[in-house]
N, C-alpha and C positions, 0 to 999 in steps of 0.2 A: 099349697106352693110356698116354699119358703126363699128366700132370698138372704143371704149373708154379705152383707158390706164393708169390706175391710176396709178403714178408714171413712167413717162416719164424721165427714167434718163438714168443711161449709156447704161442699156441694152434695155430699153422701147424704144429711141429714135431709135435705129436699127429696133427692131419690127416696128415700125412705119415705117421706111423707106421701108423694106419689101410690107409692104403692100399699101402701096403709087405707090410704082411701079406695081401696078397691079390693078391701078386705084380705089382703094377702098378709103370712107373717114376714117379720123381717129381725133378722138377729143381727146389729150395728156393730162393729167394735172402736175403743176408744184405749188411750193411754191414761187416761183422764179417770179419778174417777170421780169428782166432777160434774165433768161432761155424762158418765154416765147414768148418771141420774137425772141429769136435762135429755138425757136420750128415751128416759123410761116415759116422761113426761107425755114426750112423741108418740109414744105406744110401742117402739124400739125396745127388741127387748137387748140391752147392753152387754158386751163382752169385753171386758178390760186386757188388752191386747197390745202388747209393742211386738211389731213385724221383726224382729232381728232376736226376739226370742218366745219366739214360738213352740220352744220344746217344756214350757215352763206353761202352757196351755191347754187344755183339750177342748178340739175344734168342735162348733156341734154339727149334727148332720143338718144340714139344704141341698137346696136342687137346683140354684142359680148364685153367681157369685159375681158382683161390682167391686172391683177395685179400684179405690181412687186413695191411695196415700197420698199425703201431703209431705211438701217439705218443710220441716220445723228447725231453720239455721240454727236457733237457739237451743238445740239437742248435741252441738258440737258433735256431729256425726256426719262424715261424707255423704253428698250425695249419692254415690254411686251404692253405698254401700244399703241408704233405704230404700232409694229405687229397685235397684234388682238383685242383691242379695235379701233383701227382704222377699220381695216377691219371690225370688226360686224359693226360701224358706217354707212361707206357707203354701204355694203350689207342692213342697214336697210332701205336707202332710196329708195333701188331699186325696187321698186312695180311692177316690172312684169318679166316675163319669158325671158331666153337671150336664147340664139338658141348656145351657148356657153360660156365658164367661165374656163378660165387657172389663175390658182392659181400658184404664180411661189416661189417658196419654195428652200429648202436646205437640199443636201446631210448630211447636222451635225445632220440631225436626228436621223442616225444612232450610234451607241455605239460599235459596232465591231472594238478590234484593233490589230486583230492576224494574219493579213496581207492577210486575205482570203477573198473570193470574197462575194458580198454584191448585192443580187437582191432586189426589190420592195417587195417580196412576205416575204423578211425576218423581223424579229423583229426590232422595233426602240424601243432602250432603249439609249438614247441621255444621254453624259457625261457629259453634258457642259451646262447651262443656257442657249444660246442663240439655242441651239437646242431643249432646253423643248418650247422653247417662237416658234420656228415653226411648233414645232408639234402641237401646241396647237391652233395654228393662220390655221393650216390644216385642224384640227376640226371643227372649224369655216364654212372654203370653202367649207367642203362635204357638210355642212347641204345648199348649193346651188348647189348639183350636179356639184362642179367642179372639171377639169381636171389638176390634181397638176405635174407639173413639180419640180424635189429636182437637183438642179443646182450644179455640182461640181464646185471647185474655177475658177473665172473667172480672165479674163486676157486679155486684146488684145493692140490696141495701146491705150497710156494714161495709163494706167493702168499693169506694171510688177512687179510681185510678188518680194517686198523688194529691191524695186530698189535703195533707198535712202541709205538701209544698205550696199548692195553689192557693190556701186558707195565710200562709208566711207570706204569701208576697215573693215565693220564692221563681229568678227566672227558670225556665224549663232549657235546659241543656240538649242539643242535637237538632238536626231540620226539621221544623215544622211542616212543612212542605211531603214528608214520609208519612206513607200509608202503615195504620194499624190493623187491626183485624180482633173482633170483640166480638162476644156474647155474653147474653143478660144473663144469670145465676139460672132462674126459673127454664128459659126456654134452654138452658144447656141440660138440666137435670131433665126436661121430656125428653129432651134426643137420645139419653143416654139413659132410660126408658124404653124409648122406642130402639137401639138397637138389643137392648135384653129381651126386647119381645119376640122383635121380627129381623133384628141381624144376621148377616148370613156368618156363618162358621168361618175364622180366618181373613175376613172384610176388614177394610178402613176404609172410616167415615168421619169426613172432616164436620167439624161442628162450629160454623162461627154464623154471624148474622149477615144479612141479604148486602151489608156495604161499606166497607172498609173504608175509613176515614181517615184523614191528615188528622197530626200530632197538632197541630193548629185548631181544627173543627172542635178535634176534643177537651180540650184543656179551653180553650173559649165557653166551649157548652157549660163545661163541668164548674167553672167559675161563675158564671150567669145562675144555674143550678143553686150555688151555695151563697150564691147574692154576696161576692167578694171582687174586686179590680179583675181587670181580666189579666192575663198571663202576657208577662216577656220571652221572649227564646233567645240564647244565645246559641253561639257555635257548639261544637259537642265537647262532653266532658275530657280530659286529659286522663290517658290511663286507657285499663281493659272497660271495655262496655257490655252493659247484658243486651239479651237476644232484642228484649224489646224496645230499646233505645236506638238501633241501628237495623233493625230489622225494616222492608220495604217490599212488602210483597201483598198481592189481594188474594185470600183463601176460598177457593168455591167450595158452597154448600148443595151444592145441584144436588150430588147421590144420598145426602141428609136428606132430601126434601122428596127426592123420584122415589128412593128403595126403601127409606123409614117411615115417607111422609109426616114429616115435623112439619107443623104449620107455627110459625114463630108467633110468639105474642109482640116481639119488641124487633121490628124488622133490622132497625138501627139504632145507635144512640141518640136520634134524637126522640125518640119516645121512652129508649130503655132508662137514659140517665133520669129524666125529669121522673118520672115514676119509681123508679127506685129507692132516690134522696127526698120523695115525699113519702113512700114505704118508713121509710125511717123517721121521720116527722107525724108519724101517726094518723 
C-alpha cells in the first residue's frame, strides 16, 4: 500500500509518521528541498513538488492520496490560486482510480457565529475569503470522490496559538468571551488517518476536540503554559478581521468519533496545550 501526501508539512509529516509505523510506504512531497531531506529522515520517501507546476513533474504511482497544502503568504501567490488551482492541477494528472482520497480542508467554511453548535449536515455560508477559497477547493475534491476532513485550529509543539504576542506582553484584540474550536496536531493527524482508512466516499468529517473554549480560557492557559503575565483583551481590531478573530461558533466531532472512531488523546486544551509546550521542552 502506498500513500502519496501532497503537501508534506506540519500536519502531513505526522500522517506520514503514522502510517510508516505500520509498515506502509509513503511518498511526501515538498517545495523544499531541505525539507526533503528531513522527510527522507522520516522514512518519507521525498518528492519536490510546487502544486501550480506540476507539469514540470512526474507523479509516481500510489493507491491513496492525503492532500493537505499549506498556505505559504510568503510565496506572494493568491490563495485561491494554491488552493484550488493547484489542486484541480495535480488531480488532473492523476489518471486512474485511488482506492482513497482525504481532502484535508477547514472548519472556516462555516459562517455561524451565535455561539451554537455546528455539524457537517449544516449550511456553509463562510464569512471570510479564505473560507470561500476552501469551500470551493472542496468542490474540486468531490468531483474525485473524496473524503473531506474541515480541521479546527491546529496547535501542537512548534506551533501555539499567539505565542509571540502573549510572550510581548501584547493585549489580545476582540471578545474574550467568543468560543474557539481547536485540535492537537497528533489527534488531528489520527483522524485524518482514520478517515483514509474507513471514510466513506464523498463524507465530511469535522475534526476538532470534545470543547470549544473562550478566547479567554485560551490565551490565559497558553500564558500560565509559557510562565509569562497572563493576557489583556481589548475591543476588536479596526479594519478587516480573519475567520479566527471573530468567529463564534462550537464544532461537533460526534461523526469523527461514531463513523471514524478517533479516540482523542488531548480531549481539550487543557491537557493538549500543557503537553504540547513540554513536547517542545524536551
Amino acid at each position: 500500500m502506498t500513500t502519496l501526501i501532497v503537501g508534506c508539512g506540519y500536519l502531513g509529516r505526522r500522517v506520514a509518521h503514522l502510517l510508516i509505523g505500520r509498515g506502509e510506504r509513503v511518498i511526501g512531497t515538498t517545495r523544499s528541498l531541505a525539507w526533503a531531506a528531513s522527510l527522507s529522515k522520516l522514512g518519507v520517501e521525498p518528492l519536490v513538488l510546487d502544486v501550480l507546476q506540476t507539469d514540470e513533474v512526474e507523479l509516481p504511482t500510489f493507491d491513496r492520496l492525503v492532500y493537505c497544502v499549506g498556505f505559504d503568504r510568503s510565496a506572494g501567490v493568491a490563495m485561491r490560486t494554491v488552493y484550488v488551482d493547484g489542486l484541480a492541477g495535480v488531480l488532473a494528472r492523476v489518471d486512474r482510480d485511488m482506492s482513497s482520497f482525504v481532502y484535508v480542508s477547514s472548519t472556516g467554511v462555516y459562517g455561524q457565529d451565535d455561539g451554537s453548535w455546528v455539524t457537517e449536515d449544516d449550511p456553509t455560508a463562510p464569512r471570510h475569503e479564505s473560507g470561500r477559497v476552501c469551500l470551493e477547493a472542496e468542490q474540486v475534491a468531490r468531483g474525485r470522490d473524496a473524503r473531506i476532513v474541515r480541521l479546527a485550529g491546529l496547535y501542537g509543539p512548534g506551533r501555539i496559538v499567539r505565542r509571540a504576542a502573549i510572550l510581548a506582553g501584547e493585549p489580545v484584540a476582540g471578545d474574550p468571551e467568543k468560543v474557539i474550536n481547536l485540535v492537537q496536531i497528533d489527534d488531528a493527524a489520527s483522524a485524518t488517518v482514520a478517515a483514509l482508512d474507513r471514510g466513506e466516499a464523498g463524507r465530511v468529517y469535522n475534526v476538532a476536540d470534545d470543547r470549544p473554549v473562550s478566547r479567554r480560557e485560551l490565551y490565559t492557559l497558553a500564558a500560565s503554559c509559557l510562565e509569562t503575565a497572563p493576557p489583556t483583551f481589548i475591543g476588536p481590531a479596526a479594519g478587516p478581521t480573519t475567520g479566527r478573530e471573530d468567529a463564534n461558533r462550537r464544532v461537533s466531532n460526534r461523526r469523527m468519533k461514531d463513523e471514524l472512531g478517533v479516540v482523542l488523546n488531548y480531549p481539550d486544551v487543557s491537557s493538549g496545550l500543557p503537553a504540547s509546550i513540554a513536547a517542545e521542552r524536551g
